[in-house]
C-alpha positions as CSV (number, residue, x, y, z in Angstrom):
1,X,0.0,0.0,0.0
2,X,1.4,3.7,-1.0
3,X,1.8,5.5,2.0
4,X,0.2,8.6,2.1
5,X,2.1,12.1,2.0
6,X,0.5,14.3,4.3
7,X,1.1,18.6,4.1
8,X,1.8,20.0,8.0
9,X,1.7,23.6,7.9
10,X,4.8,25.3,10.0
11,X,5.5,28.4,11.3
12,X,7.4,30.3,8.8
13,X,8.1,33.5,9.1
14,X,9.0,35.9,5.8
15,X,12.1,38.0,6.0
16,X,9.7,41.1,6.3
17,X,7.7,39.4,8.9
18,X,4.5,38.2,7.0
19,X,3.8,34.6,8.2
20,X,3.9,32.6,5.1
21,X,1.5,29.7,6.9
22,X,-1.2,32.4,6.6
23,X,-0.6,33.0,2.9
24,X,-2.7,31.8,0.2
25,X,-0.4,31.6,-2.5
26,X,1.7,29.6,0.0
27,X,-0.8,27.1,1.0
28,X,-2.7,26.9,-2.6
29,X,-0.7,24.0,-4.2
30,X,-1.8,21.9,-0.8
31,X,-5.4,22.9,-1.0
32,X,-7.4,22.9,-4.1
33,X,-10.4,25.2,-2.5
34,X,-7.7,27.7,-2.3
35,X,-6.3,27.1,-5.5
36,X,-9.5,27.3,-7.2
37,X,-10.7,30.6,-5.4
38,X,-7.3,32.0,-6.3
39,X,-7.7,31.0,-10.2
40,X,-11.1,33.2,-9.7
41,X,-9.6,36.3,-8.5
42,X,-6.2,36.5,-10.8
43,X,-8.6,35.5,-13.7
44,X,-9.8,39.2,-14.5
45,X,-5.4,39.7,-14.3
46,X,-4.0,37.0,-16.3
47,X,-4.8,35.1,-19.4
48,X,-5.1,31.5,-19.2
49,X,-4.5,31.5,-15.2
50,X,-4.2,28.0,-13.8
51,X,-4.4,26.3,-10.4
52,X,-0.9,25.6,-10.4
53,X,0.3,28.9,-10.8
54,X,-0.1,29.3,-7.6
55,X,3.3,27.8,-5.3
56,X,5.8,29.9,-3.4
57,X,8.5,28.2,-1.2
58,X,8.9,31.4,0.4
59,X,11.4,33.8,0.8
60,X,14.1,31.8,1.7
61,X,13.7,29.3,-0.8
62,X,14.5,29.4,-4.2
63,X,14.4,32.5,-5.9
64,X,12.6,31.1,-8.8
65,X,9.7,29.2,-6.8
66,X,9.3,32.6,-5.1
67,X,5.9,34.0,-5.4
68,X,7.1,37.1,-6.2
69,X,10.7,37.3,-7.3
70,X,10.8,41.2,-7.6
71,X,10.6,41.7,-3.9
72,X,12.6,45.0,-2.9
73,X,12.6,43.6,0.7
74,X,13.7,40.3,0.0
75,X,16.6,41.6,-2.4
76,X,17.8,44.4,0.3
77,X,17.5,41.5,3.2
78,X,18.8,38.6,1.9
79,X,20.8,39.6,-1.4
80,X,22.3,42.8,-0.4
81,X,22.7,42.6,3.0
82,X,23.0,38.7,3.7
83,X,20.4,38.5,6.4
84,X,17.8,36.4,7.7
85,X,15.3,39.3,9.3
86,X,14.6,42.4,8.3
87,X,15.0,43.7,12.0
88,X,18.9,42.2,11.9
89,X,19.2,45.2,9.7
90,X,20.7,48.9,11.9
91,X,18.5,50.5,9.7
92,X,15.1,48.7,11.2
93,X,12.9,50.0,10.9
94,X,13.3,51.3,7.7
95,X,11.0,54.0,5.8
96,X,10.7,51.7,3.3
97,X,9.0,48.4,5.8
98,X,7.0,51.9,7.9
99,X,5.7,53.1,4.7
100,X,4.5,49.9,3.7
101,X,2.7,48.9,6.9
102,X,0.1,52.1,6.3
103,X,-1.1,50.5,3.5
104,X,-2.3,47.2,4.8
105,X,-3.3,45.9,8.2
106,X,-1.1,42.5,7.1
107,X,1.4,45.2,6.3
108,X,1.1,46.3,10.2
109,X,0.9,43.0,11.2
110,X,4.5,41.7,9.8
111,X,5.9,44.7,11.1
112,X,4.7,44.2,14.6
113,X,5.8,40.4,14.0
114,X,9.7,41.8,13.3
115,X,9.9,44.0,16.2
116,X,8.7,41.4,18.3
117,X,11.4,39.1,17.3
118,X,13.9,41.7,17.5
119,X,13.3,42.0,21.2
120,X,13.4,39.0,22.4
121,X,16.4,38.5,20.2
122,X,17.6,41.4,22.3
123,X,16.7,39.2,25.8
124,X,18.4,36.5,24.6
């Protein structure tokens, strides 16, 4: 008998503090509900839009499995600068993550998430 592979969702965190195990890009090839509600919404956007364009292995993964590879944080944290965090950086917070949270409660939210973990990186 074929043993079954089964999809655990874990805690991981973006480099700018979005939590990836929220994300529905993240999660779509794993669920096809999402997948197909997805295909719905990017349908008035793309031509020919499919379930399984949907995949990201986040951040930290492979640049081209990245949901979106033009990320200006991701390329200042991890290409330029060689960090895991955003808040590793001496410029956190910078305009560019402040500016970004007052467009999106999410926004606000991963924000929050990185100064969090920049404090109790601090306790440590």
């Amino acid at each position: 008998m074929k043993e079954a592979k089964t999809f655990q969702i874990r805690k991981v965190m973006s480099v700018c503090g979005l939590d990836c195990a929220q994300c529905q890009i993240y999660l779509a090839p794993h669920s096809p509900k999402i997948a197909d509600r997805l295909v719905k919404i990017f349908d008035k956007m793309w031509d020919n839009v499919k379930p399984e364009d949907f995949h990201c292995s986040t951040c930290r993964g492979d640049i081209s499995d990245c949901w979106t590879k033009e990320c200006w944080i991701r390329y200042c944290c991890v290409t330029e600068k060689k960090l895991d965090y955003c808040y590793q950086c001496e410029d956190f917070p910078c305009k560019g993550l402040e500016e970004r949270a007052t467009k999106s409660k999410r926004y606000i939210v991963a924000l929050n998430n990185l100064k969090r973990m920049k404090k109790k990186e601090n306790k440590s």
